[in-house]
OpenMM code with the backbone's topology and positions (N, CA, C; nanometers):
from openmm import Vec3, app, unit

residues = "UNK UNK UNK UNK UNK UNK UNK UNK UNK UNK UNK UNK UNK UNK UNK UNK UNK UNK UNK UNK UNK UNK UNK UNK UNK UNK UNK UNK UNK UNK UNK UNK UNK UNK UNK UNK UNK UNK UNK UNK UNK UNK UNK UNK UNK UNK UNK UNK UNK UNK UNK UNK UNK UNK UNK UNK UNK UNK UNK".split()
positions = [
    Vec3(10.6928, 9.4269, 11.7233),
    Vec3(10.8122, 9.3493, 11.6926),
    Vec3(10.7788, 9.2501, 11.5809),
    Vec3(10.8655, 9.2548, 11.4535),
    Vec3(10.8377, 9.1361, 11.3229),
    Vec3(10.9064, 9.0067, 11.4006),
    Vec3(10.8716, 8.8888, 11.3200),
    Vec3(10.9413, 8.7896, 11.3214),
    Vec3(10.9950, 8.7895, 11.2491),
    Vec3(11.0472, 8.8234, 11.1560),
    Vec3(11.1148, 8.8271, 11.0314),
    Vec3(11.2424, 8.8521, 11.1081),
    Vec3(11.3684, 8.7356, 11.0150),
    Vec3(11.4865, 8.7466, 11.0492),
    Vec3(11.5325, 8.8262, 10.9849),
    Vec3(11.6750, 8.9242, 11.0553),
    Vec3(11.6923, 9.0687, 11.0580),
    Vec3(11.8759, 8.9790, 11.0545),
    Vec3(11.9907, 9.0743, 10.9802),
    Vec3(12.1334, 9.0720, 10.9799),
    Vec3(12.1764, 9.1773, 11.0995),
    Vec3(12.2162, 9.1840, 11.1988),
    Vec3(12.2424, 9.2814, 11.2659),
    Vec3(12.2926, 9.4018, 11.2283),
    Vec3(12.1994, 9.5375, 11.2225),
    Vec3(12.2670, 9.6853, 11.1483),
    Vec3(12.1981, 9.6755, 11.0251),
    Vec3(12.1129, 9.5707, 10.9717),
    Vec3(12.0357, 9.6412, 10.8429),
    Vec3(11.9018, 9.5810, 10.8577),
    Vec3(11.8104, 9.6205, 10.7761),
    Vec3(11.6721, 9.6603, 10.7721),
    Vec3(11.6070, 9.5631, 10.6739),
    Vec3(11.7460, 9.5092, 10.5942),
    Vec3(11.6536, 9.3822, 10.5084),
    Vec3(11.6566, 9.2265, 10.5736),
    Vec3(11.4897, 9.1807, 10.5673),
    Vec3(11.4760, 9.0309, 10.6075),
    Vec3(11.5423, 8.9592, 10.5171),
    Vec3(11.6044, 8.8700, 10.6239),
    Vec3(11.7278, 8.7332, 10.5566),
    Vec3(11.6160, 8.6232, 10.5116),
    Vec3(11.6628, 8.5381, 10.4220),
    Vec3(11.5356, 8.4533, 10.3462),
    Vec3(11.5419, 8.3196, 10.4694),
    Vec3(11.4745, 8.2695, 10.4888),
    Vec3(11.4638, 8.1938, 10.5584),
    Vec3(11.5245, 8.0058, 10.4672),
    Vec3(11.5837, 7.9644, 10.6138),
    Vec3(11.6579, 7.8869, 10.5613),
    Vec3(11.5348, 7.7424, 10.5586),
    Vec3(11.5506, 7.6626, 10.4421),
    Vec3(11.4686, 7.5020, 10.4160),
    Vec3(11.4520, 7.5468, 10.2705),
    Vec3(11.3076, 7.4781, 10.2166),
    Vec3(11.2754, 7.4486, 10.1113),
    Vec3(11.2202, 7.5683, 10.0592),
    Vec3(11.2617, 7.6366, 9.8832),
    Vec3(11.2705, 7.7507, 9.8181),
    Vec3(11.1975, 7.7113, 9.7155),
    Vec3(11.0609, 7.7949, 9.6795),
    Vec3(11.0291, 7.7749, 9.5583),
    Vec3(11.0373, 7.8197, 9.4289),
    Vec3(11.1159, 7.7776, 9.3814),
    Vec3(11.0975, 7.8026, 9.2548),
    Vec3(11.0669, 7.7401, 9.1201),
    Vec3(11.0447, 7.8111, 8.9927),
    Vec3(10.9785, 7.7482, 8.9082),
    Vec3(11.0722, 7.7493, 8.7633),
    Vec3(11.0466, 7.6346, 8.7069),
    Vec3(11.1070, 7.6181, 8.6116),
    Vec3(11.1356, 7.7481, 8.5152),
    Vec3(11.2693, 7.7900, 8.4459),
    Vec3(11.2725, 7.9369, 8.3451),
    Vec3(11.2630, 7.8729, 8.2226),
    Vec3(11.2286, 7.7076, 8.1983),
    Vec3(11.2183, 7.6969, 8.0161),
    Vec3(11.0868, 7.7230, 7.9954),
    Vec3(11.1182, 7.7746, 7.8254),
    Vec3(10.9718, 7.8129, 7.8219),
    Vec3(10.8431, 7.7638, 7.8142),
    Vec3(10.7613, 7.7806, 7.8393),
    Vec3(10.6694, 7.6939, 7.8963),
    Vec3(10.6337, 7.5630, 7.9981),
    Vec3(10.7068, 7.6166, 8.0696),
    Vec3(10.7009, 7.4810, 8.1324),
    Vec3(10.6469, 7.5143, 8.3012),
    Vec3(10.7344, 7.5915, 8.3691),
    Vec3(10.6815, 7.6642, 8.5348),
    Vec3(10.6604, 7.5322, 8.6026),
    Vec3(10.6843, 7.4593, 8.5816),
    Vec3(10.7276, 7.3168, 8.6945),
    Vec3(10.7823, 7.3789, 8.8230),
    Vec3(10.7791, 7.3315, 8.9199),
    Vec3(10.8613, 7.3444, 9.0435),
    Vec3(11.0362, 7.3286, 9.0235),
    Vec3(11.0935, 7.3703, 9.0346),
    Vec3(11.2685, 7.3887, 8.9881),
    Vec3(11.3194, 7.3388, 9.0939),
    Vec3(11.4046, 7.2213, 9.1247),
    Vec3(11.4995, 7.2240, 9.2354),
    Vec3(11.6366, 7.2463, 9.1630),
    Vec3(11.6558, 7.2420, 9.0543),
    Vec3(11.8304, 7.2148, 8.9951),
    Vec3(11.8053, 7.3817, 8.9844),
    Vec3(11.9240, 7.4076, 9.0700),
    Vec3(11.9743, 7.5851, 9.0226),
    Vec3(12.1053, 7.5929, 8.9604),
    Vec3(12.1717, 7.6791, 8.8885),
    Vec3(12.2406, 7.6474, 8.8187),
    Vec3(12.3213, 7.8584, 8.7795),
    Vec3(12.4403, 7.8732, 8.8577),
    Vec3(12.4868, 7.9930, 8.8260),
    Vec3(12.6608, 7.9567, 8.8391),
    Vec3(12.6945, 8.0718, 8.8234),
    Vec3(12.8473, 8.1133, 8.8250),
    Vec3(12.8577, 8.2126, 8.9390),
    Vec3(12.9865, 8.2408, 9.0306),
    Vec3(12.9815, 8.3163, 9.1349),
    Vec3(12.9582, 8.4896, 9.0531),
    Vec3(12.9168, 8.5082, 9.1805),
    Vec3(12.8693, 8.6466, 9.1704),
    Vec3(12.7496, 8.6749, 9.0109),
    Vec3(12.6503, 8.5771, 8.9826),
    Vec3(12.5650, 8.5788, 8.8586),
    Vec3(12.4525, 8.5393, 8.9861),
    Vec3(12.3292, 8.5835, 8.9203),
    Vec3(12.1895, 8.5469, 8.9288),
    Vec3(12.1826, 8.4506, 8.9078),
    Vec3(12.1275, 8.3156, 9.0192),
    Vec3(12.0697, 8.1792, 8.9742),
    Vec3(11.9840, 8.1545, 8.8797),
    Vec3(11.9819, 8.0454, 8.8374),
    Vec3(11.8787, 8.0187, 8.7345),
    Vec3(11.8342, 7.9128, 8.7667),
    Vec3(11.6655, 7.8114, 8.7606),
    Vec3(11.5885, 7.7242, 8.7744),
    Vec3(11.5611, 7.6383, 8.6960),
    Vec3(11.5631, 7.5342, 8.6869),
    Vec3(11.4727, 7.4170, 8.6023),
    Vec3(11.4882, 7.2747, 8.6810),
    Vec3(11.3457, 7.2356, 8.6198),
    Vec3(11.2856, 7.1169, 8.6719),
    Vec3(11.3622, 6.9930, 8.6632),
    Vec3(11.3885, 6.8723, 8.7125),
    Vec3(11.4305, 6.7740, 8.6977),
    Vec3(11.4468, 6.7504, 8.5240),
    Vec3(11.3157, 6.7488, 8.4425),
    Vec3(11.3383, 6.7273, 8.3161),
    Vec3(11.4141, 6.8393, 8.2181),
    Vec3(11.4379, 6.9343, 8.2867),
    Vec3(11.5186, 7.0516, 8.1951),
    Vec3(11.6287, 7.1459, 8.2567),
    Vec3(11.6906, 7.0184, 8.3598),
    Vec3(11.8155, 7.0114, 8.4059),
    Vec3(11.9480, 7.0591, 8.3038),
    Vec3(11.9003, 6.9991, 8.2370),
    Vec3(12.0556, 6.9935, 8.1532),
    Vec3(12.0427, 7.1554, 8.0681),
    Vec3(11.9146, 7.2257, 8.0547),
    Vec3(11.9495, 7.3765, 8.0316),
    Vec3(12.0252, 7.4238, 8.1051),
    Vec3(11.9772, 7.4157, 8.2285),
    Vec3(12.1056, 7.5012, 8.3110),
    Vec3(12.2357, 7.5062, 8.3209),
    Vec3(12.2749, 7.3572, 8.2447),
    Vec3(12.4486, 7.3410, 8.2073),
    Vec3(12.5189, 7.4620, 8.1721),
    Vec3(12.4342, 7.5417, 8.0386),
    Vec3(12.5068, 7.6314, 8.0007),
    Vec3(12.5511, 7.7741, 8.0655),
    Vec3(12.4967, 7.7629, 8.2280),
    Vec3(12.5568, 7.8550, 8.2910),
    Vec3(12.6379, 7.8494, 8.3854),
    Vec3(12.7287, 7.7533, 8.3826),
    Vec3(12.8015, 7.6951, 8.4415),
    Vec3(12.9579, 7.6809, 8.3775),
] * unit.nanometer
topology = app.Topology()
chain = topology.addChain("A")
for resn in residues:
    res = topology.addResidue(resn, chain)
    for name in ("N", "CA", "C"):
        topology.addAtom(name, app.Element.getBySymbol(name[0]), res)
């Protein structure tokens, strides 16, 4: 038996809910990202406190 959380009727693990890491997408930079930044139904996008305001433009 996994521990991995399961949606009832499918086979893919649900991400677990708290703190997500990700890393900054400007270039060069790979900082830790908390500002995400998308439009419904688009792929999120990441950046760090200092390169916040990139992500404006997907919004």
């Amino acid at each position: 038996m996994s521990d991995e959380i399961r949606l009832p009727g499918t086979m893919e693990p649900v991400t677990r809910p708290g703190i997500q890491h990700h890393r900054c997408e400007h270039p060069g930079c790979g900082k830790n990202a908390g500002w995400g930044f998308a439009r419904p139904r688009q792929q999120s996008h990441w950046f760090c406190f200092e390169h916040r305001a990139d992500g404006e433009r997907y919004l």
